[in-house]
N, C-alpha and C positions, 0 to 999 in steps of 0.2 A: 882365459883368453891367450892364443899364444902370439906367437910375431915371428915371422920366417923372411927369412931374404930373395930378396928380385931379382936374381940371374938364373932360377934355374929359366927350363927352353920352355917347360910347359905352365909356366906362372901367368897369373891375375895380371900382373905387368906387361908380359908381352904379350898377351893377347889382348890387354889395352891397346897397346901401341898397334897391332894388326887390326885391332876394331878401328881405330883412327884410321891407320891408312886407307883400308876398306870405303871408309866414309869419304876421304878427300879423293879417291880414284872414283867413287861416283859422283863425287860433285863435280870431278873435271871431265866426268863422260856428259852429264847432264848439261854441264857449261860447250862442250864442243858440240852438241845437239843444235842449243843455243845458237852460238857463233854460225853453224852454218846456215840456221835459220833468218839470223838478222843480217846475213852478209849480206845482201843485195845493197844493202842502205846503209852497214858499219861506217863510221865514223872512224878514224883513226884516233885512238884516245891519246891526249897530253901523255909523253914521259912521263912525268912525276905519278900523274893517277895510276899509269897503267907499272911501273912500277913497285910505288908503294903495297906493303902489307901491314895490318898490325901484327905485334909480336904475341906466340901464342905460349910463350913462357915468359914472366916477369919476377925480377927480385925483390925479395921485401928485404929493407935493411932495416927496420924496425926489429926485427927475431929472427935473421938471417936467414930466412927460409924461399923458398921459390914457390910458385904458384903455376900449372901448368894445365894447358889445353880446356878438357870439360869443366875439371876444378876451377880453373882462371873465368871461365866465363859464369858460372854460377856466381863465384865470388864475386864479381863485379855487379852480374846483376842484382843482390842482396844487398850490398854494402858491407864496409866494416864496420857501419855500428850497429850490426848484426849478426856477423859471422866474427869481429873482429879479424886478428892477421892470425896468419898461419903460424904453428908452434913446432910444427913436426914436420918432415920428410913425409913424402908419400911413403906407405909399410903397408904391408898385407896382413891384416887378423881377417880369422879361422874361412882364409882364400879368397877375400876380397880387400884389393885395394881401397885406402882409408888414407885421411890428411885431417890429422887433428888442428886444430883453429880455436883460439880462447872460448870461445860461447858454442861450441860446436864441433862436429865431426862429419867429414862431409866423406860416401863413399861410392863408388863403382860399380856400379851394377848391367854392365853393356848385351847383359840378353833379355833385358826388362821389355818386358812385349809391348808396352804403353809407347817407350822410347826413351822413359824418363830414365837415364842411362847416368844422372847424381842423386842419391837420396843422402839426406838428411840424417845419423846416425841416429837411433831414441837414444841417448846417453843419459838423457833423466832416470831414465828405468834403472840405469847400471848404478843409480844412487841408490835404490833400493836396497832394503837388510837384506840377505836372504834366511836366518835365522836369526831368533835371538842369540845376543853374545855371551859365550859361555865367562868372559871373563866383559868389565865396564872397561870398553879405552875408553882414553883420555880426549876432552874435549875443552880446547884454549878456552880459558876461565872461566873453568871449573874445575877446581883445583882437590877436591878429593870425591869419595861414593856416593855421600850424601846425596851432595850437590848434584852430581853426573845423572845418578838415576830416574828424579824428576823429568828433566830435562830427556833423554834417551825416549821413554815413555811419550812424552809429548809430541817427539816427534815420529815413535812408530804409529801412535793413533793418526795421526795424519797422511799414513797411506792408506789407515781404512777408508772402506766406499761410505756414504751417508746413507742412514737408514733410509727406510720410505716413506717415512712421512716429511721427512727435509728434502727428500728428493722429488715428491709430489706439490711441491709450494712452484705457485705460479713464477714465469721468469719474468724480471722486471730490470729497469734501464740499468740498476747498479748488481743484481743479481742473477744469475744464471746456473743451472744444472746441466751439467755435460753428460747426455747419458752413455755416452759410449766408453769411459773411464767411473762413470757414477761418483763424479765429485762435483763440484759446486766453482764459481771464480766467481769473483763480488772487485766493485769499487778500481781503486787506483790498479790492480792486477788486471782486472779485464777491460778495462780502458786500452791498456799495453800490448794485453795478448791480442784484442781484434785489430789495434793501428800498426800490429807489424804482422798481417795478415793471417790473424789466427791458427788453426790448424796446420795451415800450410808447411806454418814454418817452427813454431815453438811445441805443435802437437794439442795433444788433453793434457789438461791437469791431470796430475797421477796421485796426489797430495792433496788437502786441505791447505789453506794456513796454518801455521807454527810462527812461534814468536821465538827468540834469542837474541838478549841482553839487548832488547830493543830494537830489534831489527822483525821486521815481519817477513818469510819465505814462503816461497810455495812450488811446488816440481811438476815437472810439466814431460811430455815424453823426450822430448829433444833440448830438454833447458830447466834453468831454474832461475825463479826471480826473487828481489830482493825488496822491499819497501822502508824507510823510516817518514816520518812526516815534513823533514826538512829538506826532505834529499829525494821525494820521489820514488818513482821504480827504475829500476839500472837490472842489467844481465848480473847474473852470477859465472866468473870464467869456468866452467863446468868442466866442458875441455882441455884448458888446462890443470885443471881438480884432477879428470882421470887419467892423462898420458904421465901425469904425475905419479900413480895410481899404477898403472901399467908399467913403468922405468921404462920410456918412450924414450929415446935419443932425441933430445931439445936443442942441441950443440949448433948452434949456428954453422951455415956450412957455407962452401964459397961462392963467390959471384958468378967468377969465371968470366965469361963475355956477356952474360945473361944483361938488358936492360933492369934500370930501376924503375921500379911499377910508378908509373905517372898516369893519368889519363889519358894527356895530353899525348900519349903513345897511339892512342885510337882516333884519334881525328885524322881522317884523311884530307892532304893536302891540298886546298884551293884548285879547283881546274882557273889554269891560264885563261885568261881574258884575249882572245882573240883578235887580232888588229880588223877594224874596217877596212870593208874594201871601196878605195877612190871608185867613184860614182862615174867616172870617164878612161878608168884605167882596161888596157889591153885585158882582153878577157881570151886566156888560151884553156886549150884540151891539153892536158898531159898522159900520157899512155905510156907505163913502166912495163916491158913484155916479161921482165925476169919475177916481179912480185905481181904481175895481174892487176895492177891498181892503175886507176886513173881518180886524177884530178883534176877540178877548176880554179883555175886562180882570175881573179880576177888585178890588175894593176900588183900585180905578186904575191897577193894576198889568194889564201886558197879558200876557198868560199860552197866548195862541195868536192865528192870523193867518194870512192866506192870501188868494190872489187870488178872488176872484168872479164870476160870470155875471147882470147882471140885466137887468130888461125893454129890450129893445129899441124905438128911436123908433115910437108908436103904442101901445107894451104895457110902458109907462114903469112902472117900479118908484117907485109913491109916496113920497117923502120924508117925514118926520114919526118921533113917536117913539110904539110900539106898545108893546105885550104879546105874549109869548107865550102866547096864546089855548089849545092844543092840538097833542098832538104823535101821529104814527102812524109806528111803527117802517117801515111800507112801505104805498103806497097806489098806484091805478092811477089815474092822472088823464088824464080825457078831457073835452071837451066844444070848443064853440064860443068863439073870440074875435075880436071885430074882423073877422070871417067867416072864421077860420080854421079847420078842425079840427085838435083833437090828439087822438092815444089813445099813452099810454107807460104802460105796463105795468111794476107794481111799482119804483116809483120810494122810495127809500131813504131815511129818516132827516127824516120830514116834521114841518115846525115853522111850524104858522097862523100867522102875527102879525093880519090884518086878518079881519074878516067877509066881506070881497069875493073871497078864493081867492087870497091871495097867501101863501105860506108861503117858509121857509130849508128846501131842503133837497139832497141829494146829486143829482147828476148822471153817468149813467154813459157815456153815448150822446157826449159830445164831452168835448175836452182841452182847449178853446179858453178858459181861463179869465183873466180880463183884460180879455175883450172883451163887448161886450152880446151877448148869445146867445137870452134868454130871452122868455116873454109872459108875463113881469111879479115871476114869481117871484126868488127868487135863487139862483143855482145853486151847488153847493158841489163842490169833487173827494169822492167818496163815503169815503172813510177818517178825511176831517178831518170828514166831517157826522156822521160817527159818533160822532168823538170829541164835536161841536159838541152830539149829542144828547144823550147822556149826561152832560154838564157842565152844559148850559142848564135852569133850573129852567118849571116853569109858571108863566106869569105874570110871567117875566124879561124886562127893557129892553132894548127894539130900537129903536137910533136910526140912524135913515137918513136922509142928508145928500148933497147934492154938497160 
């Protein structure tokens, strides 16, 4: 297995980093689809929500390590009493980025056609012998050949598969046969492996049971477990068994600015609590021409809001502060301006402010709200001019402003 460094141009790494961006330049195309689709009715979001983010890099000062983007959310969603904390830098073995983690190895795969763009390293497997060894290492207490050999033996029969007539024995609540590894998981083991969702995450067994010095094990593709009868099943840190294995750089590295991984980094903060609005309070039109926005406030309290359509250079929507003069649930406006004609038939939700034919009212003919659209009027999305008509009194303040 080798380990190559992250700067060159054409690395695992940075075309990580370009698969991310890739991804967040479509989520902001997809989002401004969005926004133009909800604008007619957008709400202007509280500061803090609108902008808060969570952090997509977190420090673990646990093993000085950092935790980043795809990694960080896998991680979170699994937990660390699953993945444990991270032991290693992200590193690229044989051209895919990899972040070893106590129980696990978690890696990058961003052309996975499914999408599933973390997989789960099989690092059980890499327990495996691959021959017998020509010379017995040494294994903590077991202190010469005798002793080792037994012991070695025991546990290479334990990645044999089970013959077939152990493999043909019906499955029952405490036993089971994996055919797709052709091993067996029994008892306090397969309790374990199905409540931390089986396959998904720990793989097949690749082992039998093996015992040592009282301890029961058993290797699985992505892990290995442990049992004694006082103590239950617990993870084996396998993870850190192999970057150990590998002379992985474990060296705790810096903080820098990086947040400490908390949770509470993901909660997004409380939307503000709105003031009510007095039940008798001045209810005005506000009309901003430089952001296209208008608002209702009612006793100063803003109480609705939404983007806007008004005059266009030439058929400039008067600034100044009006009346609402007269209102007509629907009218057909036609005539001459600036040598233009118009004829729009029953147009929605109409509200005079001037003597000169300028009114607030719905538009149903374009989306385009935010942008000057209009000869002179101001244009509303028809839902909210509904609402706008029915709330707005005769004779109510309409202040228009750049």
């Amino acid at each position: 297995m080798s380990v190559y460094g992250l700067s060159r141009v054409n690395s695992p790494a940075v075309r990580k980093r370009a698969h991310v961006r890739r991804n967040i330049l479509q989520l902001l195309a997809v989002f401004a689809v969005l926004l133009a689709l909800i604008a007619p009715t957008a709400m202007h979001a509280p500061r803090a929500a609108a902008e808060w983010a969570a952090p997509r890099t977190v420090y673990i000062p646990e093993t000085g390590q950092s935790v980043d983007g795809y990694f960080l959310d896998v991680w979170r969603s699994w937990g660390i009493a699953n993945l444990g904390y991270p032991i290693s830098p992200e590193v690229i073995e044989d051209g895919i980025i990899v972040q070893y983690y106590e129980y696990a190895r978690m890696e990058y795969w961003p052309d996975d056609p499914n999408g599933d763009v973390v997989k789960f390293g099989k690092i059980g497997l890499e327990l495996k012998p691959i021959t017998m060894f020509r010379s017995i290492p040494s294994l903590p207490g077991l202190e010469d050949a005798n002793q080792r050999t037994p012991q070695l033996n025991l546990e290479l029969r334990a990645w044999l598969q089970v013959d077939s007539k152990v493999a043909s024995k019906p499955d029952t609540a405490d036993w089971r046969h994996i055919d797709e590894t052709g091993h067996t998981i029994q008892h306090a083991f397969k309790d374990f492996w199905e409540a931390t969702g089986g396959a998904d995450y720990l793989g097949n067994p690749v082992t039998e049971e093996y015992a040592h010095h009282g301890t029961t094990y058993q290797v699985f593709e992505r892990g290995q477990l442990a049992w004694q009868p006082d103590a239950g099943v617990w993870m084996m840190p396998v993870g850190e068994v192999l970057a150990q294995r590998y002379r992985l750089d474990m060296a705790p590295q810096g903080q820098g600015n990086l947040p400490v991984y908390s949770e509470a980094l993901f909660v997004p903060p409380p939307e503000p609590v709105r003031p009510v609005a007095p039940a008798n309070g001045e209810r005005v039109i506000e009309i901003n021409l430089s952001t296209q926005y208008l608002t209702a406030t009612q006793g100063g309290v803003i109480v609705g809001e939404t983007y806007v359509s008004t005059g266009r250079a030439g058929f400039d929507t008067p600034p100044g502060t009006y009346q609402i003069q007269y209102k007509l649930e629907s009218q057909t406006m036609e005539g001459v301006l600036g040598g233009e004609y118009y004829n729009v038939p029953d147009v929605p939700w109409v509200m005079y402010f001037t003597g000169r034919g300028h009114a607030i009212h719905g538009a149903y003919w374009h989306n385009n709200f935010g942008a000057v659209m209009s000869h002179g009027c101001v244009n509303l999305p028809v839902g909210f001019a509904e609402w706008l008509y029915g709330w707005a009194p005769n004779g109510g303040r309409v202040d228009i402003h750049w």
